[in-house]
C-alpha positions in Angstrom: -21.9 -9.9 -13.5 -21.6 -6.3 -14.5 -20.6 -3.5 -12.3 -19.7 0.3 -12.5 -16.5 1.6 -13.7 -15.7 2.8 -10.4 -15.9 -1.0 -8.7 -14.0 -2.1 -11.6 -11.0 -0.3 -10.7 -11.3 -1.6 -7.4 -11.6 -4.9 -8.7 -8.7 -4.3 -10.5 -7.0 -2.6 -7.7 -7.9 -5.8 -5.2 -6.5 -8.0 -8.1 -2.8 -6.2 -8.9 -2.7 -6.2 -4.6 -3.6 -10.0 -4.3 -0.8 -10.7 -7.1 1.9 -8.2 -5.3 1.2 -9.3 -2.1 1.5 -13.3 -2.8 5.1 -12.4 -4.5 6.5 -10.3 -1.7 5.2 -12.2 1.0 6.8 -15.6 -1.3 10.1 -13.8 -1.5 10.4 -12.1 2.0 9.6 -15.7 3.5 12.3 -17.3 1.4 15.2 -14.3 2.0 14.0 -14.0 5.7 14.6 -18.0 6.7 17.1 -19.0 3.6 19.2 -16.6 2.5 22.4 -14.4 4.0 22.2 -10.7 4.1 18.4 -10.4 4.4 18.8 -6.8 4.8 20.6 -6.3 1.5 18.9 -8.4 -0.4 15.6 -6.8 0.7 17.4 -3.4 -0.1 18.3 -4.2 -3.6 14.8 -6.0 -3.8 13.1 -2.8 -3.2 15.1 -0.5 -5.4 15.2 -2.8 -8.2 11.3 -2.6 -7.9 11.1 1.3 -8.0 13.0 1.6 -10.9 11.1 -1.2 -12.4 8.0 0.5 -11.7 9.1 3.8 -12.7 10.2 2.3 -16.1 7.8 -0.3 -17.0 4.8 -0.7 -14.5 3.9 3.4 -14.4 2.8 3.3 -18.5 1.3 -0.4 -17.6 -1.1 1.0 -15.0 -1.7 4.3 -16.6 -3.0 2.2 -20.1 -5.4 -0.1 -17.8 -6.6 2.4 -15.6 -7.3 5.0 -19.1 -9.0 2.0 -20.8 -11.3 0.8 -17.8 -12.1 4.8 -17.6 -12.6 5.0 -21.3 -15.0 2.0 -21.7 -17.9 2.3 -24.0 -20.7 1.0 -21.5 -21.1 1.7 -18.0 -21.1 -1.4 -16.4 -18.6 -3.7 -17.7 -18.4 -7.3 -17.0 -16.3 -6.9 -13.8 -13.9 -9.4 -15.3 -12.7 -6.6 -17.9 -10.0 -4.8 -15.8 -7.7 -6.8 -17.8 -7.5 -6.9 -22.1 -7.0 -10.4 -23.7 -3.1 -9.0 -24.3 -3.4 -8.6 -20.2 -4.8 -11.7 -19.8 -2.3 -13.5 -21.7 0.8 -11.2 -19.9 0.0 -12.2 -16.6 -0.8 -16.1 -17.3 2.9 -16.1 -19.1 4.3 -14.3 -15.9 2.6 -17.0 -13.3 3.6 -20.1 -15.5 7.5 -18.6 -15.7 7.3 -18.0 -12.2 6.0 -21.6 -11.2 8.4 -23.0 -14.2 11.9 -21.3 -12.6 11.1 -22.2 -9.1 10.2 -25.8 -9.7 12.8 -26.6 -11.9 15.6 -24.9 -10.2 17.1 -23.2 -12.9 17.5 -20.2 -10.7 19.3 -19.6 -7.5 16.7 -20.0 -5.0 18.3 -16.8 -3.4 18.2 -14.6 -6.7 14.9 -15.6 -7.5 13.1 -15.1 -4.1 14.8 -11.4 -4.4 13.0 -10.9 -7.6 9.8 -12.0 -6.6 9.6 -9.2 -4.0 11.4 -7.1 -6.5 8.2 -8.1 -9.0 6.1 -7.5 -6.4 6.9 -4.0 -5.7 5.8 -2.4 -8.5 2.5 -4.2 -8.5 1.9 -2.9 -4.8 2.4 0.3 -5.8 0.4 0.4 -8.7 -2.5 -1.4 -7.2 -2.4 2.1 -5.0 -2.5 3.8 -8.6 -6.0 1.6 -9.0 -7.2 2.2 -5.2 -6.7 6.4 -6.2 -8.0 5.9 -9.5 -10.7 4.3 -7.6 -11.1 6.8 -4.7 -11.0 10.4 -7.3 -13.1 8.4 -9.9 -16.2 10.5 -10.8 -18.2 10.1 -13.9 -18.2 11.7 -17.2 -21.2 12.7 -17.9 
């Protein structure tokens, strides 16, 4: 199924939401009933992910949102808000993120406080996507 470039920013945008929201709703479940100083760890949680965003996730979401502008046709497969190198990124990041918490290698704690601060930087630049999405006109 093809769609426009525009929906396919929203696709994406739907997408890097779905994955955020699963992580931080995970990890605030985990701190919230398991863990002491929910407020700190929450805290540190959030920080960690805005300086993980500013560092990492702000060139990550720039590149997608540039290629999915940049596309030769205009209505992609709407699969394609991802390259292969994307594709293969976030499958390594699920498996090591099902791999550390079944085989409690991590402190339940620490990793529960990643996972929300993972999922911070996805949330925010899913709202990267939804304003590529919402200023989005086409080049003609």
């Amino acid at each position: 199924m093809n769609i426009s470039k525009r929906s396919l920013l929203l696709v994406a945008a739907f997408v890097w939401t779905l994955a955020s929201g699963i992580l931080i709703i995970r990890g605030y479940n985990w701190v919230y009933l398991h863990s002491d100083c929910q407020s700190a760890r929450l805290m540190v949680a959030i920080l960690f992910g805005v300086i993980f965003y500013r560092i990492l996730f702000t060139r990550i979401s720039s590149k997608h949102i540039a290629r999915i502008r940049n596309l030769e046709t205009d209505h992609p497969f709407f699969l394609s808000f991802f390259d292969a190198r994307g594709y293969l990124m976030m499958a390594g990041m699920i498996t090591l993120g099902i791999v550390l918490r079944n085989l409690d290698m991590v402190n339940k704690d620490l990793l529960y406080t990643f996972y929300i601060g993972m999922g911070v930087p996805l949330m925010i630049s899913a709202l990267r996507f939804y304003n590529a999405w919402a200023v989005y006109t086409r080049v003609q």
